[in-house]
C-alpha positions as CSV (number, residue, x, y, z in Angstrom):
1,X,-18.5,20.8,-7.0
2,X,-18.9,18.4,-4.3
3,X,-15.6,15.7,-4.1
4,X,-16.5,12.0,-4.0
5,X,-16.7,10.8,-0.7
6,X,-13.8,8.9,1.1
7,X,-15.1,7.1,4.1
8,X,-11.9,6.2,5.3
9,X,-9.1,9.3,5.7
10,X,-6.8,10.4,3.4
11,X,-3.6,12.4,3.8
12,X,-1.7,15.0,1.2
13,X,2.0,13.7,1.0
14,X,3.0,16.7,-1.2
15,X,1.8,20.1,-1.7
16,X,2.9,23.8,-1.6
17,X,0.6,25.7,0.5
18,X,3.2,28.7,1.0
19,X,2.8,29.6,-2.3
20,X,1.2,33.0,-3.5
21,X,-1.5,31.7,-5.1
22,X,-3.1,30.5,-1.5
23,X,-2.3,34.2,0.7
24,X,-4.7,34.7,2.6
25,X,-6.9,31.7,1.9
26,X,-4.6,29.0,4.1
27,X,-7.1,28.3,6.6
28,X,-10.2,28.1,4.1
29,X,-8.0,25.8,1.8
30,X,-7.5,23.6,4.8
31,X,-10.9,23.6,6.8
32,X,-12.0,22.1,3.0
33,X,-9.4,19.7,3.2
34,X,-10.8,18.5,6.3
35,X,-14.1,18.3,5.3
36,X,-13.3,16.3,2.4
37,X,-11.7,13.9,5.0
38,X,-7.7,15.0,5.1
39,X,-6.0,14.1,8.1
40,X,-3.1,15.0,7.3
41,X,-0.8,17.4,4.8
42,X,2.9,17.7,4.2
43,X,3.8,20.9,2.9
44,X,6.8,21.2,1.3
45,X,9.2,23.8,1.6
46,X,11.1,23.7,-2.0
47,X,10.4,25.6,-5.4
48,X,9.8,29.0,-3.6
49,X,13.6,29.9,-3.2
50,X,15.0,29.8,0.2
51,X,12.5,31.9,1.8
52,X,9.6,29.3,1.5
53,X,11.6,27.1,3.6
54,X,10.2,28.9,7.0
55,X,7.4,30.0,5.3
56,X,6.5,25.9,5.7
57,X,7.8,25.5,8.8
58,X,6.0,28.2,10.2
59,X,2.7,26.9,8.5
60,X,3.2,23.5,9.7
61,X,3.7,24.7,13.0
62,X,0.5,26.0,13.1
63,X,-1.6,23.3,12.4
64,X,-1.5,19.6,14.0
65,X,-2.1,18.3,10.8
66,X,0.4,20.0,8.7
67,X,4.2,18.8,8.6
68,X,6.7,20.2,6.2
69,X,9.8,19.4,4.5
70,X,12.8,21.6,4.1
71,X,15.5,21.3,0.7
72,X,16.0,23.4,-2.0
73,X,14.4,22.0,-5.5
74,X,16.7,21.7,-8.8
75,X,15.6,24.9,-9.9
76,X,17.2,26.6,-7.4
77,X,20.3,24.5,-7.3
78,X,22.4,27.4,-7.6
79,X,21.4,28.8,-4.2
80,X,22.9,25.6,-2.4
81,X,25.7,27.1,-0.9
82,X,27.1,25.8,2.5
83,X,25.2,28.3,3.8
84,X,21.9,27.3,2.6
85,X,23.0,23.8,3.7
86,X,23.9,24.7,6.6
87,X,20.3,26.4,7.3
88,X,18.3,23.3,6.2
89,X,19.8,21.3,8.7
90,X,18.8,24.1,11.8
91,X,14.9,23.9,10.2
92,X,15.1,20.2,9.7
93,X,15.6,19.7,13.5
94,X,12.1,21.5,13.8
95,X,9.4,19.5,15.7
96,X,7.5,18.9,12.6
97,X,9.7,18.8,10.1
98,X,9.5,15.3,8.3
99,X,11.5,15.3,5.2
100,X,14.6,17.0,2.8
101,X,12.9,18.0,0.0
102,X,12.1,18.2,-3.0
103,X,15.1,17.6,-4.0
104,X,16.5,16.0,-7.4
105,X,17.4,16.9,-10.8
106,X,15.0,18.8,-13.7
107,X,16.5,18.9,-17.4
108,X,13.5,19.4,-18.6
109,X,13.5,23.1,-17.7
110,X,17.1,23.3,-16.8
111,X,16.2,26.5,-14.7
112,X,20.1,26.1,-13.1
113,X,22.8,24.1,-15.0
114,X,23.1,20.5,-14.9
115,X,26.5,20.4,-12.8
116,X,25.0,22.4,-10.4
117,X,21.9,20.3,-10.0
118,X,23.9,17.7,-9.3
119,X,25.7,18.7,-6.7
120,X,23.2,19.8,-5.1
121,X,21.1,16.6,-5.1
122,X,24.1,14.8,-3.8
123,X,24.8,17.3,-1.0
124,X,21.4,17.2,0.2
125,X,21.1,13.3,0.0
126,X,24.1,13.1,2.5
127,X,22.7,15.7,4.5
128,X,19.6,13.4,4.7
129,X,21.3,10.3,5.2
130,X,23.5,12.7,8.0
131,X,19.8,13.7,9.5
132,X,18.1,10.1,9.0
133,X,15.2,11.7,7.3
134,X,13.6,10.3,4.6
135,X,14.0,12.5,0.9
136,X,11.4,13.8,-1.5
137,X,12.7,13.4,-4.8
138,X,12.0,15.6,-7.9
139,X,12.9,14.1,-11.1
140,X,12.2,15.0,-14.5
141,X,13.8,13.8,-17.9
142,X,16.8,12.7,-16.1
143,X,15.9,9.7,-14.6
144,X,19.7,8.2,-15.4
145,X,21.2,10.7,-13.3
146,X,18.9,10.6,-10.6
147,X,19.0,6.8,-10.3
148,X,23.0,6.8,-10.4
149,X,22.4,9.6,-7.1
150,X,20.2,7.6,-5.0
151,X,22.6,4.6,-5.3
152,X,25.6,6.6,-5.1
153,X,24.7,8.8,-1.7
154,X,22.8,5.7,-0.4
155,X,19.1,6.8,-0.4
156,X,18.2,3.4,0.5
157,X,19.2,4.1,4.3
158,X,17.0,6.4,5.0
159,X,13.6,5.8,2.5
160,X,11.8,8.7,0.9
161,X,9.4,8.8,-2.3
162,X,9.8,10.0,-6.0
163,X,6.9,12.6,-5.8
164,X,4.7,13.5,-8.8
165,X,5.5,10.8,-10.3
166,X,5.2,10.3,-14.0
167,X,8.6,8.8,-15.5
168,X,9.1,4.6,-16.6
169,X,8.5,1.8,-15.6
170,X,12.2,0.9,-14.8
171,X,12.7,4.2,-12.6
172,X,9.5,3.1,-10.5
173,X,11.3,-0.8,-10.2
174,X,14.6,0.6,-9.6
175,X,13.2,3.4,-6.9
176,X,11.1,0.5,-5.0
177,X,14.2,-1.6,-5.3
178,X,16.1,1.2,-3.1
179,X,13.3,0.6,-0.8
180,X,11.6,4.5,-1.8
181,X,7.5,4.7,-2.0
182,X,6.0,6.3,-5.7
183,X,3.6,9.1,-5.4
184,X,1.1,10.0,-7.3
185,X,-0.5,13.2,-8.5
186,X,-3.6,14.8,-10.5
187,X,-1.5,13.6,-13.5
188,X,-2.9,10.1,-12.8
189,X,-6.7,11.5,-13.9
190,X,-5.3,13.4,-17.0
191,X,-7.0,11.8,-20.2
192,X,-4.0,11.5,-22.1
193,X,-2.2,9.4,-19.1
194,X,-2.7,5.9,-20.4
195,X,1.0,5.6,-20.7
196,X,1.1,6.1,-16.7
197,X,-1.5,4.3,-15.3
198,X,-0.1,0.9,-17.3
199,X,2.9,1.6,-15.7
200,X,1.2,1.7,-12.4
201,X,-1.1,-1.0,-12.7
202,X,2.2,-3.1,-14.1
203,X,4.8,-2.1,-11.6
204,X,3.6,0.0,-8.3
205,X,2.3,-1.7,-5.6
206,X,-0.3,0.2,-3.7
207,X,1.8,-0.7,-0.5
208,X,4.2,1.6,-1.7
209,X,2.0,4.1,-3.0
210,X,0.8,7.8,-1.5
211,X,-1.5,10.1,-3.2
212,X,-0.4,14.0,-4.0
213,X,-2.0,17.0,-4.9
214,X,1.7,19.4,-5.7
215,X,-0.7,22.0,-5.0
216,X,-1.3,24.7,-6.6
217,X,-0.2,22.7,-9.4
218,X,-1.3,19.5,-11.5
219,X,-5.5,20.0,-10.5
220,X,-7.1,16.6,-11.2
221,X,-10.0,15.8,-13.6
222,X,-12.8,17.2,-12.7
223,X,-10.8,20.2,-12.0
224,X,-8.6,20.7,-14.8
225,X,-7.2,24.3,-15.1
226,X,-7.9,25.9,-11.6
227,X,-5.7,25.9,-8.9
228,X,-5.0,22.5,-7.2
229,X,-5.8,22.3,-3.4
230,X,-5.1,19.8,-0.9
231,X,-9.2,18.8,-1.0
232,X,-8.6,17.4,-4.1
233,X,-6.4,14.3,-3.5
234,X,-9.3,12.6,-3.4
235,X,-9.6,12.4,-7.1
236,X,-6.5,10.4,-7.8
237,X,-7.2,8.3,-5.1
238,X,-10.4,7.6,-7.2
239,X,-8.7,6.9,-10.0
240,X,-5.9,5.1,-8.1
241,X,-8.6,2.5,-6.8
242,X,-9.9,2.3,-10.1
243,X,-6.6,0.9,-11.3
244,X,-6.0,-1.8,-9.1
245,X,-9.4,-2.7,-9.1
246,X,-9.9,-1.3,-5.1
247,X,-12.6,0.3,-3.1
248,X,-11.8,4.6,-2.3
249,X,-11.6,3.6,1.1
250,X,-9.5,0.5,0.4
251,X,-6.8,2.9,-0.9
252,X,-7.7,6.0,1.2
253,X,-6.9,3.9,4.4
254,X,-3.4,2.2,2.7
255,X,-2.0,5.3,1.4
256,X,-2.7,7.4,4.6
257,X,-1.2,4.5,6.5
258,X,2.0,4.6,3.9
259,X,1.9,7.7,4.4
260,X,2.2,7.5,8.1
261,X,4.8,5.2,7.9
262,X,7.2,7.0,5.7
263,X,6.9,10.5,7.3
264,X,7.5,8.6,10.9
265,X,4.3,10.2,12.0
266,X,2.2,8.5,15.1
267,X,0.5,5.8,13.5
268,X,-1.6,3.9,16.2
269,X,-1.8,0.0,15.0
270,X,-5.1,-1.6,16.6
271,X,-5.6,-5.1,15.4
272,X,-8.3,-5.9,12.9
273,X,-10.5,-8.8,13.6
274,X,-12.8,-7.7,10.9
275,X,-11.8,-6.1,8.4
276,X,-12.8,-4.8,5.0
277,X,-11.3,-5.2,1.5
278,X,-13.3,-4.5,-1.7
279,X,-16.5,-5.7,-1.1
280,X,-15.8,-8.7,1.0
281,X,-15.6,-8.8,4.7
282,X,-12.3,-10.6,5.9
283,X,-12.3,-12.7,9.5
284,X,-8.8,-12.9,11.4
285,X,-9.6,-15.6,13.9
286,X,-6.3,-16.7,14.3
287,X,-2.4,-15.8,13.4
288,X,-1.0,-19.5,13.8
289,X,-0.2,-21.6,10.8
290,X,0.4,-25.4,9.6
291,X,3.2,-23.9,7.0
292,X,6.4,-21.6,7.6
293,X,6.4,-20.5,3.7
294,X,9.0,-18.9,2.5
295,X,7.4,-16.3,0.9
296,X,4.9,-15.4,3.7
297,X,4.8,-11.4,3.5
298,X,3.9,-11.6,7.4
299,X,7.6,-12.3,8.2
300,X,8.2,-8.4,7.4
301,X,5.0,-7.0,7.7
302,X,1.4,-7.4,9.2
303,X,-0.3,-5.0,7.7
304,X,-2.6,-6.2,4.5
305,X,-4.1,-3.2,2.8
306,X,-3.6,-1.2,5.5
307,X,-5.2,-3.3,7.9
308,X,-2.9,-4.5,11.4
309,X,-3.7,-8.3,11.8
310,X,-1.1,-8.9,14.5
311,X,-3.3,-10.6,17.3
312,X,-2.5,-9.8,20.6
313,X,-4.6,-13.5,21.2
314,X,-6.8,-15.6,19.8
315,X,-10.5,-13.7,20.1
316,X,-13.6,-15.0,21.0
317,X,-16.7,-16.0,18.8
318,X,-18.1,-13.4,20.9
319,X,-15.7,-10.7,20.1
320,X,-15.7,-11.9,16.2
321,X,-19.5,-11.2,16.8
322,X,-19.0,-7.4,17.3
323,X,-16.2,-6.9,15.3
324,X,-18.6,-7.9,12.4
325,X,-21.6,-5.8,13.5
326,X,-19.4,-3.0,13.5
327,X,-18.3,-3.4,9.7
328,X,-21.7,-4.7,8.5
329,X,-23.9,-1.7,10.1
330,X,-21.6,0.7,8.3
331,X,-21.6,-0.8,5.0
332,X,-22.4,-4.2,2.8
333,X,-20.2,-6.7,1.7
334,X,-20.8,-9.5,-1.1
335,X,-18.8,-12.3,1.1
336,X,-17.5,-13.1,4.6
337,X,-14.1,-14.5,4.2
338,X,-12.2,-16.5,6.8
339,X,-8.9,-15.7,5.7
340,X,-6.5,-13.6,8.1
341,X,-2.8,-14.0,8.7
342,X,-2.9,-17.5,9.6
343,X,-4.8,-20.7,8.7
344,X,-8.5,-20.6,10.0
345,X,-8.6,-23.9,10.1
346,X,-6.7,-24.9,13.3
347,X,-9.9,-23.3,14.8
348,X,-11.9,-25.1,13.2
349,X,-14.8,-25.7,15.6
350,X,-15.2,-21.5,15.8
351,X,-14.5,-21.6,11.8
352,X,-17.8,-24.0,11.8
353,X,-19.9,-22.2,13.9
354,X,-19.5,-18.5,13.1
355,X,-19.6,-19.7,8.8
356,X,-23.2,-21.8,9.8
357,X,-24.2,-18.5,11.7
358,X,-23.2,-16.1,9.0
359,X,-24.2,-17.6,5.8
360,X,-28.0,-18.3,7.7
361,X,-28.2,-14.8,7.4
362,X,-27.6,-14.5,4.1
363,X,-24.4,-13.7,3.5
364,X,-21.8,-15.7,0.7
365,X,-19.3,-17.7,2.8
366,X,-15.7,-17.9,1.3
367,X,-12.6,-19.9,2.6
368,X,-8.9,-19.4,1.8
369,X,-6.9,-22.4,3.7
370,X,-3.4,-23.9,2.8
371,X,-5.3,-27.2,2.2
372,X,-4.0,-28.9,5.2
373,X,-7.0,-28.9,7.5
374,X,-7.9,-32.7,6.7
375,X,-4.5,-33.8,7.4
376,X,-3.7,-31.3,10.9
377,X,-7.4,-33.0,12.2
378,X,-7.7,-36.7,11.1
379,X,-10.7,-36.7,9.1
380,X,-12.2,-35.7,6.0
381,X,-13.1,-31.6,6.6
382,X,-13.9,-30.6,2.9
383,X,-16.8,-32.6,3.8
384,X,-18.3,-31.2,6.8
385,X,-17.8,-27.5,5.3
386,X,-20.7,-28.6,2.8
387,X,-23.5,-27.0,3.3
388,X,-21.4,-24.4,5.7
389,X,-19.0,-23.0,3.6
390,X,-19.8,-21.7,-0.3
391,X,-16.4,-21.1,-1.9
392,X,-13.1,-22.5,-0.9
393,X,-9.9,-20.9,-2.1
394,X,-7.0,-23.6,-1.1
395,X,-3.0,-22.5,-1.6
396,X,-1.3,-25.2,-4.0
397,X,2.0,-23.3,-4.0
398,X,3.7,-26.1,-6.0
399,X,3.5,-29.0,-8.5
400,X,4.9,-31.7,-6.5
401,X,5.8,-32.5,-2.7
402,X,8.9,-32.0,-3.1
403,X,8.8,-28.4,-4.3
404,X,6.0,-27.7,-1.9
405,X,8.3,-28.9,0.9
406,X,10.8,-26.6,0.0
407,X,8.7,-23.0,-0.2
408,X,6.3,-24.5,2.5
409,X,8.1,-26.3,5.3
410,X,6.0,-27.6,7.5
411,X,6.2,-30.9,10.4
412,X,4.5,-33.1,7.5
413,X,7.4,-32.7,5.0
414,X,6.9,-34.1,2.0
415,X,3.0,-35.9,3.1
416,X,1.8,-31.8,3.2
417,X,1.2,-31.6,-0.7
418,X,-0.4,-34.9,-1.1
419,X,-3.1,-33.9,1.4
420,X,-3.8,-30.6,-0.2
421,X,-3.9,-32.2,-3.0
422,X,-7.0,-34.6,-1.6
423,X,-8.1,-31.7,-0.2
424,X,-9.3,-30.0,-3.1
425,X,-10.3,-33.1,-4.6
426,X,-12.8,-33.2,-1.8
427,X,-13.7,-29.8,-1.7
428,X,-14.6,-30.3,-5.3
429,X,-17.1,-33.0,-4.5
430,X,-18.8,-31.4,-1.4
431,X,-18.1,-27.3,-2.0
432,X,-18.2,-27.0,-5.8
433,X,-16.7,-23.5,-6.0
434,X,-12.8,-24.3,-5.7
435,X,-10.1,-22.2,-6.5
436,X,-6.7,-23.5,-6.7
437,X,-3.8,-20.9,-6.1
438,X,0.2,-20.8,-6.4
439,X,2.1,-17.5,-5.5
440,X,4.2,-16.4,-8.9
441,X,7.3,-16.9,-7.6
442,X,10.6,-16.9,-9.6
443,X,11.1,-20.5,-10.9
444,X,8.2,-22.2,-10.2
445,X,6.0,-24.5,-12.6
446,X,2.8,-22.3,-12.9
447,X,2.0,-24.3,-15.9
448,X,2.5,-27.6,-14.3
449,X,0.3,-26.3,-11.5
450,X,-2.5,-24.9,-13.7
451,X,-2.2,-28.4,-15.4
452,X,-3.0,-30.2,-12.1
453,X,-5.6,-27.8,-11.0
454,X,-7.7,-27.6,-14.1
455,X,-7.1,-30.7,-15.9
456,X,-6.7,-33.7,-13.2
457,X,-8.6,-31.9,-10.4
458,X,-11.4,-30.0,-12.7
459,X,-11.1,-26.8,-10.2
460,X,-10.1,-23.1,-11.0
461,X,-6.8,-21.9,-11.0
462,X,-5.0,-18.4,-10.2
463,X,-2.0,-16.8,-9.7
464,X,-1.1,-14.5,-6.6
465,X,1.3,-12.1,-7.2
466,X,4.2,-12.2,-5.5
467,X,4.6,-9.8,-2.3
468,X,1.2,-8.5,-3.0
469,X,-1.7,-9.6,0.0
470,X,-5.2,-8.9,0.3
């Protein structure tokens, strides 16, 4: 059977391809993975005793797109002797070595006692934290105990990901708390996994997420009951998109790049000027903005949806040009929206003449703004984006000035909210489709806000989650 197609790359953050059940098949298993557009694999050296610890070192050192992880899994907790140890930190200084792991705690099969287990875990997550690797962690049915670890032996310095992961929405809250990524498996396809996908739609970011196979183990739906291969990733990631209502490659290219990230693997950064998200096109003309907010997610991070939008400067209408033919010959969109990681507006001349251009050619012109554009210029903008621009999306952020002074600081103070306020009054009367939006922050008013949105300025109204972009 053919594997849906995922035009942007995905990467394997968990399998076991020194297992038995792929001898003498390795390089078939990966020239598939390739072909179904892996770039990259981490192989993990736990669950096999301690001999599949250079079995995966070996392997990974044979292919440029293999890494592995050295630890020895609960099961075998009763081999962790210093000596063991003591060997997992000579492999772990291997080139290509990424990872302690799997490590963690199993009482569902209790394979070695408890105790043991235990002790284990903990010994390991010092040697990580000693090594400054990041951990895969194995839980199952003992979710207490491996929380009260992680805090305990700091996990939190050194990152790592609950792999296969299928446990509650409080271990997925607490493990992001500790700053760890969730990953996800075949289990996400299985018919009877309602109970997870809520719990990842509720409570896992997909900036935090990575796809898995645990090959051999776990195959996804369509391929229930045979053995699991690394080719095959690209099934959950299907199902993964599905769930927070993304495009394959939206979450092919985020996971990979998460992926990247948390493994410490090359990950070249090349700002986007285009860039696509869904179905809509996105246009990052400019990174400067009218507001400091508080809440901005650019003070920690410029990546939305795996997309880098730190600009090196400000880009041309010419280089905006080519950026867009690039996306549009490779795909269609619904929209273009001017949106980036900063406020379009304060290029507003470009802004006017690229949206004209566009949306003569057919295409669905969308705005997001903070609102201030009228007030930063002089003059009434709302009004000369008629006719130009088909959709305005315009951040409210708070009920009053004073509130909005306080989560958006900006030189206007306290006049800011009154003019995006007037803004979308305007925008109303000259644009039609207007969409007022307030982040869901902790404290806030949303019902005040909705109030003023839908009943006194007759315009729609949503709510952005909080620390989620794009």
């Amino acid at each position: 059977m053919a594997e849906p197609d995922a035009p942007s790359p995905l990467f394997d953050a968990h399998a076991h391809l020194d297992f038995a059940d792929f001898d003498g098949e390795t390089d078939a298993v990966l020239d598939r993975a390739r072909a179904a557009g892996l770039v990259g694999i981490v192989t993990v050296g736990a669950g096999r005793g301690l001999d599949g610890q250079d079995a995966a070192v070996t392997l990974a050192a044979r292919h440029p797109d293999v890494w592995a992880t050295v630890g020895i899994h609960p099961h075998d907790a009763t081999m962790a002797d210093d000596s063991a140890l003591a060997r997992i930190r000579e492999l772990a200084a291997r080139p290509r070595v990424v990872a302690v792991g799997e490590i963690g705690l199993d009482y569902h099969y209790d394979h070695s006692p408890r105790p043991r287990q235990r002790r284990a875990f903990a010994a390991q997550l010092r040697l990580a934290r000693e090594l400054r690797l990041p951990i895969v962690v194995h839980t199952r049915e003992a979710e207490d105990d491996t929380l009260a670890a992680l805090v305990d032996e700091g996990a939190a310095e050194v990152g790592g990901v609950l792999h296969c992961f299928s446990g509650s929405e409080r271990l997925a809250r607490a493990a992001l708390s500790l700053g760890l990524h969730i990953s996800l498996s075949g289990v996400l396809t299985f018919p009877k996994a309602d109970a997870l996908r809520d719990v990842v739609r509720r409570a896992v970011p997909i900036e935090r997420s990575l796809v898995e196979t645990d090959a051999p183990f776990l195959a996804p739906v369509p391929h229930r009951g045979k053995r699991c291969e690394p080719a095959w990733v690209v099934h959950t990631a299907a199902r993964l998109a599905e769930i927070h209502g993304l495009s394959l490659e939206d979450v092919a290219r985020i996971t990979t790049r998460n992926a990247r990230r948390l493994y410490r693997l090359e990950d070249p950064l090349e700002p986007r000027l285009a860039y696509p998200i869904r179905d809509s096109l996105y246009l990052n003309i400019t990174n400067r903005c009218t507001l400091a907010c508080s809440f901005c997610a650019k003070r920690s991070d410029w990546t939305v949806k795996g997309h880098f939008l730190k600009l090196p400067a400000e880009p041309s209408a010419a280089e905006l040009r080519a950026a867009i033919a690039v996306e549009t010959a490779r795909r269609a969109f619904t929209e273009v929206v001017f949106c980036g990681f900063g406020e379009s507006t304060l290029r507003l001349d470009l802004l006017r003449e690229l949206a004209a251009e566009l949306r003569s050619r057919g295409w669905r012109i969308r705005l997001d703004t903070d609102g201030l554009a009228s007030l930063v210029h002089g003059r009434d903008v709302a009004a000369e984006l008629a006719g130009i621009v088909d959709a305005v999306s315009v951040s409210l952020n708070a009920p009053d000035a004073e509130t909005h002074a306080r989560l958006c600081p900006s030189r206007f103070g306290t006049q800011a909210w009154p003019a995006v306020v007037a803004f979308l009054r305007s925008a109303r009367h000259h644009i039609g489709d207007v969409t007022a939006t307030v982040v869901g922050l902790p404290g806030l008013d949303i019902d005040a806000c909705r109030r003023l949105a839908e009943d006194d300025l007759g315009v729609h109204f949503r709510v952005r989650a909080h620390n989620v972009v794009g």
